[in-house]
C-alpha positions in Angstrom: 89.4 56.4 -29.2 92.9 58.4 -29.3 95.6 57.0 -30.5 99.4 57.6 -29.0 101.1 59.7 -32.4 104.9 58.8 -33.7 106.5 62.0 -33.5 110.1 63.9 -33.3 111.4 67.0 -31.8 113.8 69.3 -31.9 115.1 72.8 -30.2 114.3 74.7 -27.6 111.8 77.4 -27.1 108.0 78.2 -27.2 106.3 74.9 -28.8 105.7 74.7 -32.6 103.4 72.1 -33.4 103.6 71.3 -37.3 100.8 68.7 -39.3 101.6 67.2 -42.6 99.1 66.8 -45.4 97.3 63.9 -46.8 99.6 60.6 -48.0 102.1 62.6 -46.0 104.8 61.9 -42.9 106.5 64.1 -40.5 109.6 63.7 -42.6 108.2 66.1 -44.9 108.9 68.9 -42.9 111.8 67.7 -41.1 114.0 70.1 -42.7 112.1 73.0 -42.1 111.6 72.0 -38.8 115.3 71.8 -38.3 115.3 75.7 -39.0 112.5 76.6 -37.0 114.1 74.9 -34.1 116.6 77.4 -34.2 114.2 79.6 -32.5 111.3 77.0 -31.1 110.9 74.0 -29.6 109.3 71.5 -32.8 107.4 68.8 -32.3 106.4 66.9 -35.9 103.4 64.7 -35.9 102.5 61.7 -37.9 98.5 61.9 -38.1 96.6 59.1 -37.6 96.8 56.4 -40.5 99.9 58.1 -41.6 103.7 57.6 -41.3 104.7 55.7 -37.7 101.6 56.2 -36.2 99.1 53.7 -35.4 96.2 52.4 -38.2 92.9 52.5 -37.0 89.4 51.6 -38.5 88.4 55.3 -38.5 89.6 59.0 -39.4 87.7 62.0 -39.1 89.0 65.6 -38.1 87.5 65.2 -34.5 89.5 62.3 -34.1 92.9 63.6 -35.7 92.3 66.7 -33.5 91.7 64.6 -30.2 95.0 62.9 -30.7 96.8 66.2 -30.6 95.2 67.1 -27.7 96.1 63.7 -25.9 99.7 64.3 -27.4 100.0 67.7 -26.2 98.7 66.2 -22.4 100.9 63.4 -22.0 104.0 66.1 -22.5 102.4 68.6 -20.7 102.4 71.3 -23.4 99.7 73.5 -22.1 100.2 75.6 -25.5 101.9 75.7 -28.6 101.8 77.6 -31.6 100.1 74.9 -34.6 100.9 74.8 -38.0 99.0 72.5 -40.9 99.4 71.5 -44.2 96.5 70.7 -46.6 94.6 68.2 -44.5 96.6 68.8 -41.3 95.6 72.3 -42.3 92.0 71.1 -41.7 93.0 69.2 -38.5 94.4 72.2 -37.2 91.7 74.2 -37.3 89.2 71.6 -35.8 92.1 71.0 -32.9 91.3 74.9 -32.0 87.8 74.6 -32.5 87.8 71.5 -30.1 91.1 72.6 -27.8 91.8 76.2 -28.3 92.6 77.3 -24.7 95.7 75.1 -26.3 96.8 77.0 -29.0 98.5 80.3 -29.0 98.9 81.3 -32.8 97.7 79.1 -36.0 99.1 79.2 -39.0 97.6 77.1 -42.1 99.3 76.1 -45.1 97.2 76.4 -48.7 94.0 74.5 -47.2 90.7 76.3 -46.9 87.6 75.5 -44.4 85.5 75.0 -47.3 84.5 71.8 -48.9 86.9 69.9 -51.8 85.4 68.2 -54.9 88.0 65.6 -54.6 90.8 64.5 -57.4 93.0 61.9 -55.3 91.0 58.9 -56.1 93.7 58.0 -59.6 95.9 57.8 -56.4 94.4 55.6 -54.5 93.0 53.1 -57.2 97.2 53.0 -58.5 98.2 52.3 -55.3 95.6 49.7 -54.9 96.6 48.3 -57.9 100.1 47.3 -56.6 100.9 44.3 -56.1 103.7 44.5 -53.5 104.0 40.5 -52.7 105.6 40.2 -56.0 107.6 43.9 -55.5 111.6 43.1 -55.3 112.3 46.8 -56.0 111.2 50.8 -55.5 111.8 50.7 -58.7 108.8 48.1 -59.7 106.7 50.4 -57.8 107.4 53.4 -59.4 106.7 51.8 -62.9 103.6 50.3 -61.7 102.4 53.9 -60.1 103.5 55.6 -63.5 100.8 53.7 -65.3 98.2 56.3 -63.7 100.4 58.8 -62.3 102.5 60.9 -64.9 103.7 63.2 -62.3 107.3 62.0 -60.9 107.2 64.3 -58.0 104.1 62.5 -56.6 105.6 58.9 -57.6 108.5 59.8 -55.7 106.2 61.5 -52.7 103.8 58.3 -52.4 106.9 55.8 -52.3 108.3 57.9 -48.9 105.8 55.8 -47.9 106.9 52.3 -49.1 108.9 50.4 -46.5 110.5 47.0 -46.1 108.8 44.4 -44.5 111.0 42.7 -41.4 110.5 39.5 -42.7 111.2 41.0 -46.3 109.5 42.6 -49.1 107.9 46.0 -48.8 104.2 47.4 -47.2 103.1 51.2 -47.3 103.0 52.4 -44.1 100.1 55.0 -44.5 97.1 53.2 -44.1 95.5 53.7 -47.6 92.3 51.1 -47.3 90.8 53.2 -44.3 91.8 57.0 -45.8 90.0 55.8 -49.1 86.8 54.1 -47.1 86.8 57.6 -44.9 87.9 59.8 -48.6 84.5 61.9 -48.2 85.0 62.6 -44.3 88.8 64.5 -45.3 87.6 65.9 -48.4 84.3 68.1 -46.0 84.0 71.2 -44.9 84.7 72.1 -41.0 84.1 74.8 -38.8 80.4 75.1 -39.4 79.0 77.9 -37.7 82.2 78.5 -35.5 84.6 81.4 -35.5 88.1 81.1 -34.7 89.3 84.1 -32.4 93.1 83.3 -32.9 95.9 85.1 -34.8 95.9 82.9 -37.8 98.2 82.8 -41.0 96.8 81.8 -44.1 99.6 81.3 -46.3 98.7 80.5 -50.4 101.0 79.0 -52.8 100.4 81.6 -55.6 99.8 78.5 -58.3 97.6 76.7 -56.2 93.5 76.4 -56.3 93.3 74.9 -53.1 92.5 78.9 -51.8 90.4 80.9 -54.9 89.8 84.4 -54.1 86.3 83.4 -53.3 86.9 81.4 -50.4 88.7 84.8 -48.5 84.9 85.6 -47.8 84.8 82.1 -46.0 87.6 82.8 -44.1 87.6 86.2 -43.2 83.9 85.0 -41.5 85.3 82.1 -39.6 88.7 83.5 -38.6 88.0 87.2 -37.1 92.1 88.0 -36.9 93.0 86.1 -40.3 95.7 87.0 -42.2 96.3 86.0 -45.4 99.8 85.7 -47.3 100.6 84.6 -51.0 103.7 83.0 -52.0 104.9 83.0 -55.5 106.8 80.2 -57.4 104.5 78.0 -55.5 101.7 75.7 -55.9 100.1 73.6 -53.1 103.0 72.1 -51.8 104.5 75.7 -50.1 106.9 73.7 -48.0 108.6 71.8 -50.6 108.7 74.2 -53.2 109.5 77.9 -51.0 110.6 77.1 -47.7 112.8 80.2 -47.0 109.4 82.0 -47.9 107.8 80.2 -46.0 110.0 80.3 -42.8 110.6 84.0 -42.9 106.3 84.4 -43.0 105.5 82.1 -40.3 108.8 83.6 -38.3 108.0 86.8 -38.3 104.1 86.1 -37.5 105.4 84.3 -34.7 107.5 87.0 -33.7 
């Protein structure tokens, strides 16, 4: 069943659909998207289980995908360009295998089709292992989390999605018990046997392994007009790390 997504806008122009990554939130991208709505009209999605949209029992790719296509409906975007992140990288792709009279140009951000070993399940057991009904601060969080996870920079990304309770205290608002019981179905391979006839970016953070120089075979075979594009001083996280790189690539592909 499709779920009704939490999402914001901004500009004017041909639509520019953009999908966050795993643990992720539109407000990711929001600064970026700001930019591009200098020349588009931006729409940034919360996947399901993530940020303000709704928790469900379930998450697959077909699902994810079918609530873009249900968003894209109700507004009556017959088109948009898409753009995907990691994991919304994936769901990008299956939302043109599924929907493509509905895209126009795709553009996917460090992700591959291919099949991931894992190496997120430190994060979920630390968040698991947080007791937030006796949290008073961030601050308790972030020395509980730093108990597994050495790296401040994903301390600080995980707590974007710690929140205050109304009635007090604080909950995570991605929905962590269902993307750890589902953790296998986000970590497969997609596109089996299909081949994408869109214009489609590939852009690599140049200190990333999420794309190895034998997956462009993969690619190449499943997108027939793929390009790809490295980006240096960066490692998965592209956006974060290079966005006037970024912007200018996807920009002038657009273009």
């Amino acid at each position: 069943m499709t779920v009704r997504l939490n999402y914001k806008s901004f500009g004017e122009g041909r639509p520019l659909i953009i999908l966050h990554g795993l643990f992720g939130m539109l407000d990711n991208w929001q600064t970026l998207a700001r930019q591009f709505a200098e020349h588009y009209e931006v729409y940034l999605l919360d996947i399901r289980n993530h940020g303000k949209s709704p928790h469900t029992s379930s998450f697959s790719y077909a699902e994810a995908a079918d609530d873009i296509r249900r968003f894209m409906s109700e507004r009556g975007l017959s088109q948009a360009h898409v753009m995907g992140h990691s994991m919304g990288g994936k769901v990008a792709m299956v939302f043109c295998e599924q929907c493509g009279h509905m895209v126009d140009k795709l553009i996917i951000v460090d992700i591959a089709p291919k099949a991931y070993d894992g190496g997120h399940e430190a994060i979920f057991k630390a968040i698991a292992d947080v007791d937030l009904d006796c949290i008073e601060s961030r601050s308790e969080v972030d020395i509980q989390l730093s108990g597994t996870i050495m790296d401040k920079g994903v301390r600080l990304f995980l707590m974007k999605n710690l929140t205050r309770r109304p009635e007090g205290g604080y909950m995570w608002q991605a929905n962590f018990e269902v993307l750890r019981a589902n953790y296998p179905a986000i970590m497969t391979e997609v596109l089996h046997g299909t081949v994408i006839d869109h214009d489609t970016l590939f852009i690599k953070g140049a200190e990333s392994h999420y794309i190895l120089e034998e997956d462009v075979l993969m690619i190449n075979e499943r997108f027939s007009r793929a390009t790809m594009k490295r980006v240096e001083g960066a490692g998965h996280w592209v956006h974060a790390q290079q966005p006037d790189e970024l912007f200018m690539l996807v920009h002038h592909f657009l273009g």
